[in-house]
C-alpha positions as CSV (number, residue, x, y, z in Angstrom):
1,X,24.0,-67.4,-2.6
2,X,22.0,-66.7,-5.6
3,X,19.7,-64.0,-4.4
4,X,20.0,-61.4,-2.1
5,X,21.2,-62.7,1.3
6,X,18.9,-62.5,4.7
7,X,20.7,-60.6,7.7
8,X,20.1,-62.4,10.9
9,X,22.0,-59.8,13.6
10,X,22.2,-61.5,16.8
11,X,22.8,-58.6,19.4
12,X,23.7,-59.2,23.3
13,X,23.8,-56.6,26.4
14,X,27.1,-55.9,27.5
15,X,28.8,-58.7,26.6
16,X,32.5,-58.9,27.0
17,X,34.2,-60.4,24.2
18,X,37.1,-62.0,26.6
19,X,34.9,-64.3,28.4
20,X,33.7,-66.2,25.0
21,X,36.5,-69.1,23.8
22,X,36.7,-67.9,20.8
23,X,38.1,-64.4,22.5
24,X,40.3,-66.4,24.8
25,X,37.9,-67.7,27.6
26,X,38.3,-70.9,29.0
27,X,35.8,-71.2,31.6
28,X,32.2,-70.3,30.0
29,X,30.7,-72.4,27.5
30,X,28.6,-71.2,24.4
31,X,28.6,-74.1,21.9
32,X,26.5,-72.3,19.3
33,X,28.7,-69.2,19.2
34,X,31.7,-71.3,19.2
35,X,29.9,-73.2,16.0
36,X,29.5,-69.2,14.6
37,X,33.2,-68.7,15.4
38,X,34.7,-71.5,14.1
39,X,32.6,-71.6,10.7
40,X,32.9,-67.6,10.5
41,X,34.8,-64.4,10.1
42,X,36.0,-63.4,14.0
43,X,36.5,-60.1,14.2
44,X,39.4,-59.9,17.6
45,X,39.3,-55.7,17.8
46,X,35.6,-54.3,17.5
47,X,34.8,-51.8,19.7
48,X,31.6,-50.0,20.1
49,X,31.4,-46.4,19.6
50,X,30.0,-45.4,23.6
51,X,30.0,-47.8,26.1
52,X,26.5,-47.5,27.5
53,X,23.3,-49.0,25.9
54,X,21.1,-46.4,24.0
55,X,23.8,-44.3,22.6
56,X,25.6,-47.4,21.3
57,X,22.7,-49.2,20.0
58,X,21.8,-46.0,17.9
59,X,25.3,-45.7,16.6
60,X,24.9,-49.2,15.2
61,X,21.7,-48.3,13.7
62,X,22.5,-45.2,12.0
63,X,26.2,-45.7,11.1
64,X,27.2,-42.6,13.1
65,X,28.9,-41.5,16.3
66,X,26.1,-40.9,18.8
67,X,27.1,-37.3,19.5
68,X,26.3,-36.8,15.7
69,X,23.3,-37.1,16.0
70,X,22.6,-35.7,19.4
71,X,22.5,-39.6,21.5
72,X,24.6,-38.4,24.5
73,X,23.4,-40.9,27.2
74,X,20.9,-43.5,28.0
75,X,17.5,-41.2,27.3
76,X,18.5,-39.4,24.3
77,X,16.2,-39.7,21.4
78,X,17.5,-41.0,17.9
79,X,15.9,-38.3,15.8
80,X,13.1,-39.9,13.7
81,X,14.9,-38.1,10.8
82,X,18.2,-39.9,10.7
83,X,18.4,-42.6,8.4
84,X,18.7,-46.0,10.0
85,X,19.9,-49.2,8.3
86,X,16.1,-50.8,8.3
87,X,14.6,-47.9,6.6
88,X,17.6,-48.5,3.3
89,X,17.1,-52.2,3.5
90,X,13.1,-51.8,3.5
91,X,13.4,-49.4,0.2
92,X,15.9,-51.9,-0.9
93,X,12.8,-54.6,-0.9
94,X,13.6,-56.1,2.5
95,X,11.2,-57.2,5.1
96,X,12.7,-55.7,9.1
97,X,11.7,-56.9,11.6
98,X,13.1,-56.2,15.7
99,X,12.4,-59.2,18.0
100,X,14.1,-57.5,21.5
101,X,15.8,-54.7,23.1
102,X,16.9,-51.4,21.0
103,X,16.3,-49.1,23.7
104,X,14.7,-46.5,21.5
105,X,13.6,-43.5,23.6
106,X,10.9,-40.9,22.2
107,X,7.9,-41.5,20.6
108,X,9.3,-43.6,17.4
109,X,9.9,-47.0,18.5
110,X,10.2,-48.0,14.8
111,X,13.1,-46.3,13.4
112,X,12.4,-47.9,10.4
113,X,11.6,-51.8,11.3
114,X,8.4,-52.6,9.6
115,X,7.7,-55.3,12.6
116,X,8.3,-55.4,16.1
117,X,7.1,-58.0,17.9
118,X,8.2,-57.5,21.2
119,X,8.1,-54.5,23.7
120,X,11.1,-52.9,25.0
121,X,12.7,-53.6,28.2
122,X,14.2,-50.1,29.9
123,X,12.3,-46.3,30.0
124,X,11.4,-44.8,26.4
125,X,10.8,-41.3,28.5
126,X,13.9,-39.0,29.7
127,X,13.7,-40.4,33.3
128,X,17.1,-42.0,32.9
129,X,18.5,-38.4,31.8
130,X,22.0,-37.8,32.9
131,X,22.7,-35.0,35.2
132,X,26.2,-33.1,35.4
133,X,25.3,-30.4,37.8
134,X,25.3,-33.3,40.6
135,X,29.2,-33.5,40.4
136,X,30.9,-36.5,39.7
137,X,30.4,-38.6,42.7
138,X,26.8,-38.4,43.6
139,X,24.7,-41.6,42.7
140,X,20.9,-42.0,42.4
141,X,19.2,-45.5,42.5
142,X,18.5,-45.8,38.7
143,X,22.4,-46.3,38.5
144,X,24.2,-49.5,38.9
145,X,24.2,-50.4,42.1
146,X,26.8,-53.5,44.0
147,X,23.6,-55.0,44.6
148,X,23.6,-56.5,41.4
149,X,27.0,-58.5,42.7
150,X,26.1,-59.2,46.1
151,X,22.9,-61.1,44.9
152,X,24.5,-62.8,42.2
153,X,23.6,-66.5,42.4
154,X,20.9,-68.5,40.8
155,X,17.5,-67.7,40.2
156,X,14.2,-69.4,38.9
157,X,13.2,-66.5,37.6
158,X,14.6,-62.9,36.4
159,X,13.3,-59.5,34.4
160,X,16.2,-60.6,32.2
161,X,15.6,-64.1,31.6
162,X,11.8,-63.8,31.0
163,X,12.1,-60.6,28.0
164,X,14.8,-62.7,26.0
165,X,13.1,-66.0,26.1
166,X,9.9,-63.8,24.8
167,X,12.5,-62.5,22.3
168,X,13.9,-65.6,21.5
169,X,10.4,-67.3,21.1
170,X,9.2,-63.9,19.1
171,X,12.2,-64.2,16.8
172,X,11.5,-67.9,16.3
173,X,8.0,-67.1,15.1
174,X,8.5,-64.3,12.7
175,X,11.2,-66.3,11.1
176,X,8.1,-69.2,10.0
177,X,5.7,-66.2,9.7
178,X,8.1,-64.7,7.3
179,X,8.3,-67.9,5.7
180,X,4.7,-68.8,5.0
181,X,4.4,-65.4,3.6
182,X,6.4,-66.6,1.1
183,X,6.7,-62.9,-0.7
184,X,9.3,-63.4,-2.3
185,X,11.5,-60.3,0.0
186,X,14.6,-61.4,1.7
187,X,14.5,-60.9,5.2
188,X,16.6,-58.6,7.7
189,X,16.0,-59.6,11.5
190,X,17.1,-58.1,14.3
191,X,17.0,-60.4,17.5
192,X,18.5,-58.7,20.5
193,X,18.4,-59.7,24.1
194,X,19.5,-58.0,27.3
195,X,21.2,-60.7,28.6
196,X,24.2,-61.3,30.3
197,X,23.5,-57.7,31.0
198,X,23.4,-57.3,35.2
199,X,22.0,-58.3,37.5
200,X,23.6,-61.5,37.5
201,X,21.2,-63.9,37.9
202,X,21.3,-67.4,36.3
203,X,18.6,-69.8,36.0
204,X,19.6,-72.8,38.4
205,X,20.1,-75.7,36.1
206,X,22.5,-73.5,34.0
207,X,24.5,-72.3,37.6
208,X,25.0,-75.8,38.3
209,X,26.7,-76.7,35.1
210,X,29.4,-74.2,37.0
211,X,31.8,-74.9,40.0
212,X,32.7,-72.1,42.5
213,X,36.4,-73.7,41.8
214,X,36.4,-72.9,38.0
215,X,35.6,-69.7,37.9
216,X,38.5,-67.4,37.0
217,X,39.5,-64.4,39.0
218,X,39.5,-61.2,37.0
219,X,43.2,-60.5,35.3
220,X,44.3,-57.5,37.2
221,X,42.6,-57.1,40.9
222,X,41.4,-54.0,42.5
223,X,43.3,-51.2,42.5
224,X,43.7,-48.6,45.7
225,X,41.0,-45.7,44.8
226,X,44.0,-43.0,44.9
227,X,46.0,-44.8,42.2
228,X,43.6,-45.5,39.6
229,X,42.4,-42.7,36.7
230,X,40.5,-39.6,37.2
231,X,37.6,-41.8,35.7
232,X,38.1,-44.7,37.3
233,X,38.0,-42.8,40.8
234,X,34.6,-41.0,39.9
235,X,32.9,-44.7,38.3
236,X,33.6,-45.8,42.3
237,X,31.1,-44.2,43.1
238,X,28.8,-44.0,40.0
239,X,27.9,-47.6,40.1
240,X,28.0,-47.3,44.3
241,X,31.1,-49.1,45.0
242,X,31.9,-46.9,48.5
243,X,28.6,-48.1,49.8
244,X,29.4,-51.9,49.6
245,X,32.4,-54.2,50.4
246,X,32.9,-56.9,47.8
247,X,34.6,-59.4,48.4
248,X,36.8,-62.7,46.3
249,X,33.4,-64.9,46.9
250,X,31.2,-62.0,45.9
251,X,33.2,-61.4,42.7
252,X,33.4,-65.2,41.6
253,X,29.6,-65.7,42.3
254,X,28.9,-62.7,40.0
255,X,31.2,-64.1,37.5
256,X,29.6,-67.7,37.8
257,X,26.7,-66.5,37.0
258,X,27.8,-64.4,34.3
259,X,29.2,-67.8,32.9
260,X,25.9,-69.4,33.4
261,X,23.6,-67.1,31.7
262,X,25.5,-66.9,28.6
263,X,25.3,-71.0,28.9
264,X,21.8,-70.6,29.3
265,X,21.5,-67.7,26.6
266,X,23.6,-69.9,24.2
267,X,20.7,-72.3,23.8
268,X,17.7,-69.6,22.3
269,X,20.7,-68.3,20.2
270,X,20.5,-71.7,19.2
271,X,16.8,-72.1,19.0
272,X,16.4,-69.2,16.2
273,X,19.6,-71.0,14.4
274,X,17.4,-74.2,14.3
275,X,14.9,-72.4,13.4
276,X,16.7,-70.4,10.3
277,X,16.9,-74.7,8.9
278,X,13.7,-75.7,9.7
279,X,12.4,-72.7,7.1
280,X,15.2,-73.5,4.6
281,X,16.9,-70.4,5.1
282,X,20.2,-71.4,7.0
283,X,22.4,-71.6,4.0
284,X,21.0,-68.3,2.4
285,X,21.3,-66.0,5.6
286,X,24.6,-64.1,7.1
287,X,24.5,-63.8,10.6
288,X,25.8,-61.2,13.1
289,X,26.9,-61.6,16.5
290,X,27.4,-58.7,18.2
291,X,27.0,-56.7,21.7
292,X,26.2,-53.3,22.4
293,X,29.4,-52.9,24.9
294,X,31.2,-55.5,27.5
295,X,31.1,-55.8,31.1
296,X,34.2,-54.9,33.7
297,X,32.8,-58.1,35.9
298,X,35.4,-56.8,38.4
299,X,38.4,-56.1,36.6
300,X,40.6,-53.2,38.3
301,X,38.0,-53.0,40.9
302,X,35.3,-52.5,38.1
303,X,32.2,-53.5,36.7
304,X,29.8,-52.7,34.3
305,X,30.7,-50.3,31.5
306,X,31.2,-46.5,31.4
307,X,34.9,-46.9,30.7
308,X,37.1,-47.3,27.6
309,X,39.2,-50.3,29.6
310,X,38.9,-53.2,27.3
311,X,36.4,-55.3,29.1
312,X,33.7,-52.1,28.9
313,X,34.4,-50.9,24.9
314,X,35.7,-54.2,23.3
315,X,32.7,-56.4,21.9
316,X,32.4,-59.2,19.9
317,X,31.5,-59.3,16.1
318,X,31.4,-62.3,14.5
319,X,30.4,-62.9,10.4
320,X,28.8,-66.2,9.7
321,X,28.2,-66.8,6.0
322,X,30.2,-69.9,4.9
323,X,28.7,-69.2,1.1
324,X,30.7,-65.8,1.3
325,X,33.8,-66.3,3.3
326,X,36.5,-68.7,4.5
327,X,36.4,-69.0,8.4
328,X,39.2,-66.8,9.7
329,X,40.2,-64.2,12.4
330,X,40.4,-59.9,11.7
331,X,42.9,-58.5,13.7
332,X,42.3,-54.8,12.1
333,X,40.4,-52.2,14.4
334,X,36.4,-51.9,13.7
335,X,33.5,-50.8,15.6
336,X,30.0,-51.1,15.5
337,X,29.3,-48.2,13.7
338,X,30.8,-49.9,10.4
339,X,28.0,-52.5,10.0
340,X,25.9,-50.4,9.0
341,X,26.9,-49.7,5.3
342,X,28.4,-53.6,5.8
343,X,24.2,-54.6,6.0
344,X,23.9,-52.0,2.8
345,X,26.6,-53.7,0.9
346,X,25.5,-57.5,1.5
347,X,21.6,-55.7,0.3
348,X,23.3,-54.4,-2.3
349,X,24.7,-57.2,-3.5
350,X,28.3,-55.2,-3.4
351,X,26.6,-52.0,-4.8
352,X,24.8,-50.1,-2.0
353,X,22.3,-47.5,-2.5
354,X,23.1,-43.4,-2.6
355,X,22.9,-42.3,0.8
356,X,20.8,-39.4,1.7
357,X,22.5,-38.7,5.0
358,X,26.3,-39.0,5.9
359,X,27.8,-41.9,8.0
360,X,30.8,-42.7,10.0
361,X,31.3,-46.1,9.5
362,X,33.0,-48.1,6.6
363,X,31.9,-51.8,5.0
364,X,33.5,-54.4,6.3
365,X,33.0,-56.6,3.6
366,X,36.7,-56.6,2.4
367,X,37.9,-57.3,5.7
368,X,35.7,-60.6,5.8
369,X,37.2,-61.3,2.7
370,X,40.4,-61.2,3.7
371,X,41.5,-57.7,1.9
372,X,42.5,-55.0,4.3
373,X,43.6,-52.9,1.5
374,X,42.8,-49.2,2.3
375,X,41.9,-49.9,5.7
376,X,42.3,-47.2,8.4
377,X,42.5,-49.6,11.3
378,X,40.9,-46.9,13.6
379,X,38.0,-47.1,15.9
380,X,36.4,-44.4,17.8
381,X,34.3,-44.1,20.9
382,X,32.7,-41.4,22.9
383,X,31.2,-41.1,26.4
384,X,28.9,-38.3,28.1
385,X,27.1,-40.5,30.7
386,X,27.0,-40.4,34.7
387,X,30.3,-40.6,35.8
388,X,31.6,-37.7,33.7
389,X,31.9,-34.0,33.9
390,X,33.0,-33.2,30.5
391,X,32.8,-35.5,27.2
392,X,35.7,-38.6,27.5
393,X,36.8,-39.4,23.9
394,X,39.1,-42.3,22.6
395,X,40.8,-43.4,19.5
396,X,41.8,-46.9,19.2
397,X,44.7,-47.1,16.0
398,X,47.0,-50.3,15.3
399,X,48.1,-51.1,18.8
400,X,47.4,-48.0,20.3
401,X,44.7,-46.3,22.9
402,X,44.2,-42.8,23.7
403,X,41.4,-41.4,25.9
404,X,41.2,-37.4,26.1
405,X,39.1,-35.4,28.6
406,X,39.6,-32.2,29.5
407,X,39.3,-32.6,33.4
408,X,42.1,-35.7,33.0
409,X,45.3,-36.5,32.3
410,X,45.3,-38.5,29.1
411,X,45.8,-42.5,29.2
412,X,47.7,-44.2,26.3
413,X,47.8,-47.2,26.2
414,X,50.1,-49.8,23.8
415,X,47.3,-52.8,23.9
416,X,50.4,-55.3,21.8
417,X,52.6,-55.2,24.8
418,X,50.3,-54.1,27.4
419,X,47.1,-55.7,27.0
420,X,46.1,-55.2,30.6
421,X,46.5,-51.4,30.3
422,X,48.9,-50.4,33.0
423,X,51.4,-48.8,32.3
424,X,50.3,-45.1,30.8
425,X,52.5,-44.0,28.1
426,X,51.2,-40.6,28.1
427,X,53.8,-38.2,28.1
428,X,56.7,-40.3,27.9
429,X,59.4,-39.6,25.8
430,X,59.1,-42.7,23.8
431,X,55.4,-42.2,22.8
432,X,55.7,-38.9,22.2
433,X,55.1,-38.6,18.1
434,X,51.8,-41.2,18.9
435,X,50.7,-39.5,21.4
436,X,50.8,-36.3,19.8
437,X,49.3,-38.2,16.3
438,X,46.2,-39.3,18.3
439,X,45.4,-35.9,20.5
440,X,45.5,-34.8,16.9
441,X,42.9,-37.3,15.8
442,X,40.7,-36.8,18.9
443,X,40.3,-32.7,17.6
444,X,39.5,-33.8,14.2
445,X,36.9,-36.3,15.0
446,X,35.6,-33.6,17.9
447,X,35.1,-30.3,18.8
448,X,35.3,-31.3,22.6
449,X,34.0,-27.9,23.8
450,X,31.4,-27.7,22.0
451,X,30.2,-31.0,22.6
452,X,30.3,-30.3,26.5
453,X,27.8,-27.7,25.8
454,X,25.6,-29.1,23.5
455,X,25.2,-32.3,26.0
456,X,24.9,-29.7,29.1
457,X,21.9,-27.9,27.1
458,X,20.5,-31.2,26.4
459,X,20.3,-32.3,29.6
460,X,18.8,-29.3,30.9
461,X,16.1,-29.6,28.2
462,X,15.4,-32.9,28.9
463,X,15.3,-33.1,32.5
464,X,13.0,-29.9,32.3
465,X,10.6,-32.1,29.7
466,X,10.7,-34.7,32.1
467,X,9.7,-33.1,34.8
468,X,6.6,-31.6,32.7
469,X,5.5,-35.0,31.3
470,X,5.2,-36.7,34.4
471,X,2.5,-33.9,35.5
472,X,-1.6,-34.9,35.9
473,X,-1.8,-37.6,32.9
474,X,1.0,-39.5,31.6
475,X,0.8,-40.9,27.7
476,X,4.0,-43.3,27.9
477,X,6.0,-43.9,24.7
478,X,6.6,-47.5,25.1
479,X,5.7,-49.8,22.1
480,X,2.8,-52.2,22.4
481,X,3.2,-55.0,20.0
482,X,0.6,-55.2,17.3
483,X,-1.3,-58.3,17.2
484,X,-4.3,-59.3,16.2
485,X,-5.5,-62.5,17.6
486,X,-9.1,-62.0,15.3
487,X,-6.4,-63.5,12.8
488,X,-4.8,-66.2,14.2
489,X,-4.6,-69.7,13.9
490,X,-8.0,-71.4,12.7
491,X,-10.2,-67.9,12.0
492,X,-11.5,-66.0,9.9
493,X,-13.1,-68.5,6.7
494,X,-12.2,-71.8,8.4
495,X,-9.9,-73.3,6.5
496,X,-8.3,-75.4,8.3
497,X,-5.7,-76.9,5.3
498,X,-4.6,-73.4,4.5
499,X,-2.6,-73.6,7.9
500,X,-0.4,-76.6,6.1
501,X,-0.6,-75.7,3.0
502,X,-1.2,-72.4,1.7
503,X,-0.7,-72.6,-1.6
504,X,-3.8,-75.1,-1.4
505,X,-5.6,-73.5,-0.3
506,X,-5.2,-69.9,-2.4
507,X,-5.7,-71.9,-5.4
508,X,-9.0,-73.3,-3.8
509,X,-10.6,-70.0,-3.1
């Protein structure tokens, strides 16, 4: 590349890595992914850094660990005042733009992008505020519900389906608006849908590309309530599983259409790809695919996320930039967090600008390029959501998971031998020195007490605010795209040729 490059970051909701073929799947297909994989840099071990939306989305933006910067559940601000990677790139001479979901809560819906042109898709307001003082078993009906797997199937029409082809179509359009501009500014673009994210509802032409007989039945099956984890015991009824029976048909139709909405998903990440040629940019753009966290889709008895199992925390990450680096496969622990100063490097052109606030994460630029010299093979995630009664904390190092909460026994977890997770090594005799290395780990990264009490205070504070807000008049905080349609198309002088040819028509006027 001989300029700066573009950043196209493709971002799914809660995607799990293990359905995709390059991951190991073998029933859905993705061809455009696949095309990313096999020309890219496949990372096999990212994690994100909390396995719910908001908290991991802002992690990725600001290159920290969510409970850094206060994020501690799905309607948590990110602080206007914490640096995110699209205010560096824009001072950097970089033109942002978000086509999709970031699930930004509070009254910035910016955080730095200079365009949005799409609305979100979930609350910007503290309704979906996260409430200890329930206890661990009680479920509301903003939660996940089994509904969203017992009406798995296909569907002409979703929520889902309908915001990412917007985004899709949005993305598509910026990328020739950028274009025409023609100002000379590389581009970053942020295009992020909320599919395959539940509920599991494919468009029909894309379910029947599936058989009921194809579909693969999750690795490990339920297990009994009383001998799972203390977590596992409280997500039953967080995401209402003792109000439903599921059963095998229930769980392959969910997982069909899983399959089929990635097919169908496939295609618009295809779409802005196509597009990224048509404006001769393809060769001079890195692209990102990533996911905000994975999906259980039944394994264990689970779905959804909330958990540090590896179908919740494990996402994809994918580095496509043939120009850069050789196509090959990272087996070295990252998480989302680190792509942040990876953007600032690639902006940098290898030397990235003087920070004016701290991050967690580190560039992952060496590890695309095959050096894992100096490498701390770590990742770390966090969780404070519904579900929990004190903060859940885990450190993924080499082959090893631990989670810590103070209310549980710890897990650990050796993911070479035991990739399923099941067998606990906690407190064996042959983990020992690990186990102790990693507790150790967990209190240097955390201050667990504290942190319970800071999110305790929060969520009184919040739910207190949201209570007063919804009061007489409500001002909502959702972002309205800006468009001016006085602009558009054949307007303003009349010029009809300056739509084909702008550089015509400047020199004409």
């Amino acid at each position: 590349m001989t300029r700066r490059p573009n950043i196209l970051f493709i971002m799914m909701d809660q995607l799990a890595p293990q359905v995709l073929r390059p991951y190991g799947g073998a029933v859905c297909r993705t061809p455009n992914i696949e095309r990313l994989a096999e020309e890219g840099v496949v990372f096999e071990n990212a994690y994100c850094n909390y396995p719910i939306c908001a908290p991991a989305r802002f992690s990725f933006m600001s290159g920290r660990l969510p409970s850094r910067i206060g994020s501690f559940d799905n309607a948590c601000e990110l602080p206007s005042e914490v640096p995110t990677f699209a205010h560096y790139l824009r001072v950097m001479g970089y033109h942002t733009c978000l086509s999709g979901k970031m699930h930004f809560v509070g009254a910035d819906q910016l955080h730095g992008f200079e365009d949005r042109v799409t609305t979100d898709v979930y609350p910007s307001d503290f309704k979906w505020t996260t409430d200890w003082s329930l206890g661990p078993t009680h479920w509301t009906p903003w939660y996940h519900s089994m509904r969203a797997v017992l009406g798995a199937g296909p569907w002409r029409r979703s929520v889902n389906t309908s915001y990412d082809e917007e985004v899709s179509v949005a993305a598509c359009r910026w990328l020739h608006d950028h274009a025409d501009l023609d100002d000379g500014r590389p581009f970053l673009l942020a295009t992020s849908f909320i599919s395959p994210h539940d509920p599991y509802l494919a468009p029909p032409p894309h379910w029947d590309r599936y058989r009921d007989d194809e579909i693969d039945d999750p690795r490990v099956g339920e297990i009994p309530l009383d001998e799972r984890d203390a977590h596992s015991r409280r997500l039953h009824y967080t995401i209402g599983r003792h109000m439903d029976e599921i059963a095998p048909a229930d769980i392959r139709r969910a997982r069909r259409a899983y399959y089929a909405v990635m097919s169908w998903l496939d295609e618009r990440v295809g779409r802005v790809l196509e597009t990224l040629e048509a404006i001769g940019e393809r060769d001079r753009t890195i692209v990102v695919l990533s996911a905000d966290h994975g999906d259980m889709l039944g394994e264990r008895g689970l779905w959804f996320k909330m958990c540090f199992f590896e179908w919740s925390v494990r996402v994809p990450m994918i580095v496509h930039a043939p120009g850069m680096y050789r196509a090959r496969r990272v087996k070295e622990n990252v998480s989302l967090f680190d792509l942040f100063p990876t953007f600032l490097e690639w902006a940098g052109d290898g030397d990235p600008p003087e920070l004016v606030a701290p991050t967690d994460g580190a560039g992952l630029a060496g590890l695309a390029a095959g050096s894992a010299d100096g490498w701390p093979d770590t990742a770390y995630s966090e969780y404070c959501g519904e579900g929990a009664e004190s903060p859940i904390l885990m450190v993924r190092r080499g082959r090893w998971k631990y989670i810590h909460c103070e209310d549980d026994p710890p897990l650990l977890y050796d993911l070479e031998s035991d990739p399923d997770e099941l067998e606990n090594l906690a407190g064996t005799e042959a983990a020992q020195a690990v186990e102790s290395e990693l507790r150790e780990a967990v209190f240097r990264q955390w201050d667990p007490a504290n942190l319970k009490q800071r999110v305790i205070e929060s969520q009184r504070r919040r739910l207190f605010l949201h209570e007063a807000l919804t009061i007489g008049r409500r001002t909502p905080w959702d972002f309205n795209p800006i468009r001016d349609a006085s602009r558009e198309y054949v307007r303003d002088d009349g010029d009809i040729q300056g739509i084909y040819d702008p550089a015509w028509s400047d020199q004409k006027r």
